[in-house]
C-alpha positions in Angstrom: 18.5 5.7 9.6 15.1 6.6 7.4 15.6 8.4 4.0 12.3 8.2 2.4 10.2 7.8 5.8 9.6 9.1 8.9 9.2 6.6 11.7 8.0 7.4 15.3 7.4 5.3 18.2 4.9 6.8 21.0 2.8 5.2 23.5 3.5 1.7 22.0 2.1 3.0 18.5 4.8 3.3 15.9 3.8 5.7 13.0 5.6 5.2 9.6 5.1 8.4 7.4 6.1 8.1 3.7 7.6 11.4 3.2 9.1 12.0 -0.3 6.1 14.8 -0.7 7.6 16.8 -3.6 6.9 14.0 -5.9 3.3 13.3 -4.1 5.3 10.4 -1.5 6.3 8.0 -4.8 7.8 5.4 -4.1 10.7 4.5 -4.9 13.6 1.8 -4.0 14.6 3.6 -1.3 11.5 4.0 -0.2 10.6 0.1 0.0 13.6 -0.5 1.9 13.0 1.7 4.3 9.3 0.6 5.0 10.0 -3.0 4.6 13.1 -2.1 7.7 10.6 0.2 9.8 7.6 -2.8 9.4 9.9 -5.4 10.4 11.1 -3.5 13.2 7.5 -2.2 14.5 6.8 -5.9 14.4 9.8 -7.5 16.5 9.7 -4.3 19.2 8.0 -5.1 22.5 7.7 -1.8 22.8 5.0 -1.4 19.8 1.7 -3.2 19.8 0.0 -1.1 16.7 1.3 0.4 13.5 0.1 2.9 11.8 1.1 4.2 8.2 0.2 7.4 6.4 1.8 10.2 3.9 3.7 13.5 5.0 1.5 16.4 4.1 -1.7 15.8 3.2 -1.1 13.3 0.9 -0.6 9.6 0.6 1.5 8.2 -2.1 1.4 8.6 -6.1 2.5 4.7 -6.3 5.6 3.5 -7.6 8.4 6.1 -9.0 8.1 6.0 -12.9 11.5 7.3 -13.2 12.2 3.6 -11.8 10.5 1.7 -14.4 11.7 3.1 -17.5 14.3 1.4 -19.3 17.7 3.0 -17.5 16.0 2.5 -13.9 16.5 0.6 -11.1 13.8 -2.9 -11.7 15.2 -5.3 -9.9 15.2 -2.8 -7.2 11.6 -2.2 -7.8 10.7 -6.1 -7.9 12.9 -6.9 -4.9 11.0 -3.9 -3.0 7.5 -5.0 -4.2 8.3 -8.5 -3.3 9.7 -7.8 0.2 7.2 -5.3 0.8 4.3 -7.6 0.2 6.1 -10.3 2.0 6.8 -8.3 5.0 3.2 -7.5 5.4 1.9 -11.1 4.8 4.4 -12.3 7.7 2.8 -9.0 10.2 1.8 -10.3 13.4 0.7 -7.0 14.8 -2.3 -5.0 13.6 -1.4 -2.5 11.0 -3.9 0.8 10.5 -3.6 3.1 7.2 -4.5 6.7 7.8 -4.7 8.0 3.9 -5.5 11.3 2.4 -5.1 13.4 -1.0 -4.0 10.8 -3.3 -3.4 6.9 -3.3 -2.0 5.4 -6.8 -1.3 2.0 -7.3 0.4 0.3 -4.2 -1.2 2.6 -2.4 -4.4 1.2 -3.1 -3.3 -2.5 -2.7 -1.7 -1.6 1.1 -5.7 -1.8 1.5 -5.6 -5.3 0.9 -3.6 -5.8 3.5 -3.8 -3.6 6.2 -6.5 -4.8 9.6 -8.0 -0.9 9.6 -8.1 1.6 7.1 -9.4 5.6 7.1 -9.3 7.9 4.6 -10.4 11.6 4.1 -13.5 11.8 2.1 -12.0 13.8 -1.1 -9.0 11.3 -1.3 -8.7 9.7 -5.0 -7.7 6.5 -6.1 -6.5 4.8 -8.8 -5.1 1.7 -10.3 -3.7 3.0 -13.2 -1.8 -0.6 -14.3 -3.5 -0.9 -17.5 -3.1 3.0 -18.4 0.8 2.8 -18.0 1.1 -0.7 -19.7 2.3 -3.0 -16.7 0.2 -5.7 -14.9 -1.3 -5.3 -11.3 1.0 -5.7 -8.3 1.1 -6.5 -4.7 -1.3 -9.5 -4.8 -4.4 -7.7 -6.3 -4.8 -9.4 -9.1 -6.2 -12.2 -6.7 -6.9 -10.4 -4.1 -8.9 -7.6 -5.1 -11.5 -9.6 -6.7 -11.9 -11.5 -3.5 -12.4 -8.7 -1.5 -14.6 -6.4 -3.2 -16.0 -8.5 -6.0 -14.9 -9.8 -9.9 -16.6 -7.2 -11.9 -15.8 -4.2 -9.6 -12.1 -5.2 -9.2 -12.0 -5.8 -13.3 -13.5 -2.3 -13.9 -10.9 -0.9 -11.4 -7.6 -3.0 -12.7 -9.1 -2.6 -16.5 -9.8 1.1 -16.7 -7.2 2.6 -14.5 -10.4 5.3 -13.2 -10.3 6.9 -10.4 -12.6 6.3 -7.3 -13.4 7.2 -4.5 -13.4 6.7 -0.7 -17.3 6.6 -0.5 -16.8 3.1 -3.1 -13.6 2.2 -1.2 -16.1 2.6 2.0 -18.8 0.7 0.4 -16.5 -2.6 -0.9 -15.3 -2.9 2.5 -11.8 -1.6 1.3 -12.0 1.3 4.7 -13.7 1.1 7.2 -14.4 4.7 7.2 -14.5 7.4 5.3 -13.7 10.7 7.4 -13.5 14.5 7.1 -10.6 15.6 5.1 -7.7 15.7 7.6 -9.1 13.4 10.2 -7.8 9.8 8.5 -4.8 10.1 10.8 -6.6 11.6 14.2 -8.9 8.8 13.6 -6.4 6.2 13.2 -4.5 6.9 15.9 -7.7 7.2 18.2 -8.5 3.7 17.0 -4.8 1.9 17.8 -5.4 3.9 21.1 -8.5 1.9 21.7 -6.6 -1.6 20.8 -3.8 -1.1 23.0 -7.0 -1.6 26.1 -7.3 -5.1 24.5 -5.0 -8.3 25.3 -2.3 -7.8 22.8 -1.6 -11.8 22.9 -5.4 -12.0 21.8 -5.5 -9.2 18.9 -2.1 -11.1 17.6 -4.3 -14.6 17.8 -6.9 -13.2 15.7 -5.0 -11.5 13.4 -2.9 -14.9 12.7 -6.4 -17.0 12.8 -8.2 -14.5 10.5 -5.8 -15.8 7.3 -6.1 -18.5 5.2 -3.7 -21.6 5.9 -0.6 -20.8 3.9 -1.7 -16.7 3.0 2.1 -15.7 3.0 2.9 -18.2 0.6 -0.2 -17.8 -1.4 0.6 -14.4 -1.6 3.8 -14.7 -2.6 3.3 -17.0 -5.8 0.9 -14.3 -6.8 3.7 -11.3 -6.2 5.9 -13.1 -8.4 3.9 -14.1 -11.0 2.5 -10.5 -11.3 5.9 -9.1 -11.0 7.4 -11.4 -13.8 4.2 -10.3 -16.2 5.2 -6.7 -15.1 8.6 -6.9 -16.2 7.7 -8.8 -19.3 5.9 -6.0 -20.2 7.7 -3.4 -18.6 10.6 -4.0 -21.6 7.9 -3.2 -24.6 8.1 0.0 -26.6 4.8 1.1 -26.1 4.8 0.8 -22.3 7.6 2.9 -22.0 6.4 5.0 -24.3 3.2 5.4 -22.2 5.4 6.1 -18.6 7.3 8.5 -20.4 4.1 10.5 -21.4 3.3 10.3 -17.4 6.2 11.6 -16.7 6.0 14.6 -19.1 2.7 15.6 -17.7 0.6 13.5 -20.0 -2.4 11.5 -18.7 
């Protein structure tokens, strides 16, 4: 059913895995459509009261497949996966738990924004690298990241591109744990363990009550107004330029 994913269900925890991990788990259309379809399906099964997500072998995900974005590739696949994605996760009613490790580029920083419970493995590294590759921010963070962790940290995040790591991510309130190396997904799972003891009619109350009136729309405005800056640019020479040097080993 999966091509890009792995997707489990187990003691009413379903685990989606992104697992593409010869290219570092990038994403690409493929891969959007089959987490948007696993989501949506951990979210309407009454068998499944938590969700976790996490990367196939030791690593999260290297952010969106370049080979999408340059000028031959599939973007309205990309905006229609980045939209549904981000729409998908607005519209959760169940709590959803990242387990990270290695690496997380790009969406897989912004997931952060809107997952309940995040844990990561203390050497993971992350990065925003919009501004480096010449598109603008995605998946709602260039509201939402400010809002969460601050203006000035989430300008020198989405302005520089630099990497960072999970002792700031722990500090901003992004996690809410940094663990040994290994443990993000032992921890995780240990943690939706712990929320399946609760009234799951009560966990879904708070999780609804906890957003702002209107969040899905909200968020959606600012996915699309981010996506059509991102395409805008997406079509000048010196972006694609600057994705091609990515993807010839360049940094």
């Amino acid at each position: 059913m999966y091509q890009d994913i792995e997707y489990q269900v187990n003691d009413r925890i379903a685990v989606i895995s992104i697992n593409r991990p010869k290219v570092l788990n990038a994403i690409r259309v493929q891969t959007y459509k089959d987490i948007i379809a696993a989501l949506k399906s951990a979210d309407s099964d009454d068998a499944v009261s938590v969700i976790v997500m996490t990367g196939a072998e030791g690593k999260f995900t290297a952010g969106n497949d370049l080979r999408d974005l340059l000028s031959d590739g599939d973007l309205e696949g990309v905006r229609d996966g980045v939209a549904g994605i981000f729409d998908t996760l607005g519209g959760l009613e169940k709590p959803l738990i990242l387990a990270q490790e290695g690496v997380a580029v790009g969406i897989g920083v912004n997931l952060l924004l809107h997952a309940d419970l995040a844990y990561a493995g203390k050497s993971i590294r992350y990065s925003l690298p919009f501004a480096k590759i010449g598109v603008a921010a995605e998946g709602g963070s260039s509201v939402m990241l400010a809002e969460a962790i601050g203006p000035k940290n989430a300008a020198d995040l989405l302005l520089t591109g630099r990497f960072f790591s999970a002792a700031e991510a722990e500090k901003w309130g992004l996690l809410n744990a940094a663990v040994e190396d290994g443990k993000a997904l032992e921890t995780a799972m240990t943690t939706a363990a712990e929320l399946l003891k609760n009234h799951q009619g009560s966990i879904k109350a708070i999780k609804a009550l906890g957003r702002a009136e209107g969040h899905r729309e909200r968020l959606n405005i600012a996915v699309k107004a981010e996506m059509d800056a991102f395409t805008d640019l997406l079509a000048t020479p010196e972006t694609q330029m600057r994705i091609q040097h990515v993807l010839k080993g360049g940094k």
